[in-house]
N, C-alpha and C positions, 0 to 999 in steps of 0.2 A: 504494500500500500504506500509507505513511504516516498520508494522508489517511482512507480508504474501510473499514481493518481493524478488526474490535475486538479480535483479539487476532492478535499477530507470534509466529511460535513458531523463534526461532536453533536452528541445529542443535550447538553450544556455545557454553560464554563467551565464545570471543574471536571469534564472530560477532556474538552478543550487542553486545560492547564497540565493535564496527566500527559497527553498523547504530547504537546509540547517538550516534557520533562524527559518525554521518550527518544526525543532529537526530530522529531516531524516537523515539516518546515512550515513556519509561521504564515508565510506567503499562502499557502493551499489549504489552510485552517481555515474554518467558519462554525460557526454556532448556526444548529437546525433550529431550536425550540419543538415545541410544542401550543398547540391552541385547541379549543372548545368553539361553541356555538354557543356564546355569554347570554346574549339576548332571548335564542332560541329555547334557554333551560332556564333562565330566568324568569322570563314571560309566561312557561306552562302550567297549566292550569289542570286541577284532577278536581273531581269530586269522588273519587278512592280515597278512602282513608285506611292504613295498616298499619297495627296497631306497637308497631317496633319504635323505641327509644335511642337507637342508634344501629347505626349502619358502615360495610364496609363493600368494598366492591374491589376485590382482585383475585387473581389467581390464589388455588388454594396449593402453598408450598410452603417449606419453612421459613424461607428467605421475604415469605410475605407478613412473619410472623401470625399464623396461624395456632402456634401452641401457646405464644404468648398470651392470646386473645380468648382462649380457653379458660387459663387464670387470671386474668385480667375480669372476664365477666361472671367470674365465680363470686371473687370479690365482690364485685358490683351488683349483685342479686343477692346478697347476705344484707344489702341496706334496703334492696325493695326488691321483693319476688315476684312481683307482676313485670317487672321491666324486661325489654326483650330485643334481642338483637338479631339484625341480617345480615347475612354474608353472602352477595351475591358473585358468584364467579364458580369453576370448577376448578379440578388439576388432578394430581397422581396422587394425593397426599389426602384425599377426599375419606374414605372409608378410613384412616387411623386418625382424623381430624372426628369422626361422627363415634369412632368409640372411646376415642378422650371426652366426648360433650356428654355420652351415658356415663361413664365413669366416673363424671363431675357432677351427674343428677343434674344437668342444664339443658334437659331434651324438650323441657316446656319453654324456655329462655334463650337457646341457643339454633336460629334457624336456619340452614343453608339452605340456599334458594336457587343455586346454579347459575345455570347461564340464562339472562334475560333480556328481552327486545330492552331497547334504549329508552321506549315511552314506559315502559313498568318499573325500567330502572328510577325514571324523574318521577312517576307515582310516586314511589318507596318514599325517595329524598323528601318529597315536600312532606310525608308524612313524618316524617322523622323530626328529630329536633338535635341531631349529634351525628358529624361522619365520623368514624373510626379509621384511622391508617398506622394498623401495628407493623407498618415493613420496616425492615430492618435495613435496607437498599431501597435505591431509585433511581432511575433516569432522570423522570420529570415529574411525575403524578399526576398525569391526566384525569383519574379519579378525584383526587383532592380538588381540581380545578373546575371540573364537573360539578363536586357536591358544593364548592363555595358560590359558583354560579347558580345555585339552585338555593342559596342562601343559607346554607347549614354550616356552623362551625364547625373549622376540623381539630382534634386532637390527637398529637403524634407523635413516636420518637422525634430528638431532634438528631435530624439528618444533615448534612449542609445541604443537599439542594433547595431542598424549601425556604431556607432561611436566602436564599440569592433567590429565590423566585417569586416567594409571598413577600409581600413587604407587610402586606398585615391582615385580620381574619382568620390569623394561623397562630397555634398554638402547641 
């Protein structure tokens, strides 16, 4: 790539800063980003209501922090046992992600939802009142920028990319 490219396109700055650090040449460097449809998720409108307290939306892997988020909402349903979380996304990590949520007694609390059209997805969000993003990595978080477009704080490790991408609404 170095050699053979005319132009590298990072998927943010601090891929950018790495592949630099790597000896790539500045000249054929660009930053891609990422973007949503602001107004599009903003704007929609449900009269669905579901009845979940927070929400996450990615792949179901460890690197997306799926175990963490296990004991994360154990804790968090010791303070109120009707509260209840979505997970929508799939992955390979699915089936030992659903016998950690029995194992925890979280099968009334804890719901994976799979993979779902984009307008079920902005349902969900407006229902909700919390995104969840327990990943442990990220590109960019498309999801994060989804659910703040749809108006829902998000709560999350701190990663650096978020903190170079959100400037605020993020926590």
């Amino acid at each position: 790539m170095k050699k053979r490219s005319r132009h590298i396109l990072a998927l943010n700055s601090r891929l950018r800063d790495e592949l630099l650090s790597l000896g790539f040449p500045k000249k054929q460097l660009g930053v891609l980003g990422a973007g949503v449809d602001f107004k599009r998720i903003h704007q929609f409108k449900t009269k669905k209501k579901y009845p979940y307290v927070a929400v996450v939306l990615g792949r179901i892997a460890p690197v997306k922090g799926v175990f963490d988020m296990v004991k994360i909402w154990k804790q968090v349903t010791q303070h109120n046992q009707k509260w209840k979380l979505a997970w929508i996304g799939t992955g390979g990590y699915t089936k030992k992600l659903q016998a950690q949520i029995v194992k925890n007694g979280l099968e009334h609390n804890f719901h994976l939802l799979g993979f779902l059209p984009k307008k079920e997805i902005y349902k969900i969000f407006k229902s909700s009142l919390l995104f969840l993003c327990p990943d442990h990595e990220n590109g960019w978080g498309l999801a994060v920028s989804e659910a703040m477009s749809a108006g829902l704080p998000v709560v999350s490790f701190n990663i650096d990319i978020f903190g170079g991408v959100y400037k605020k609404g993020f926590r």
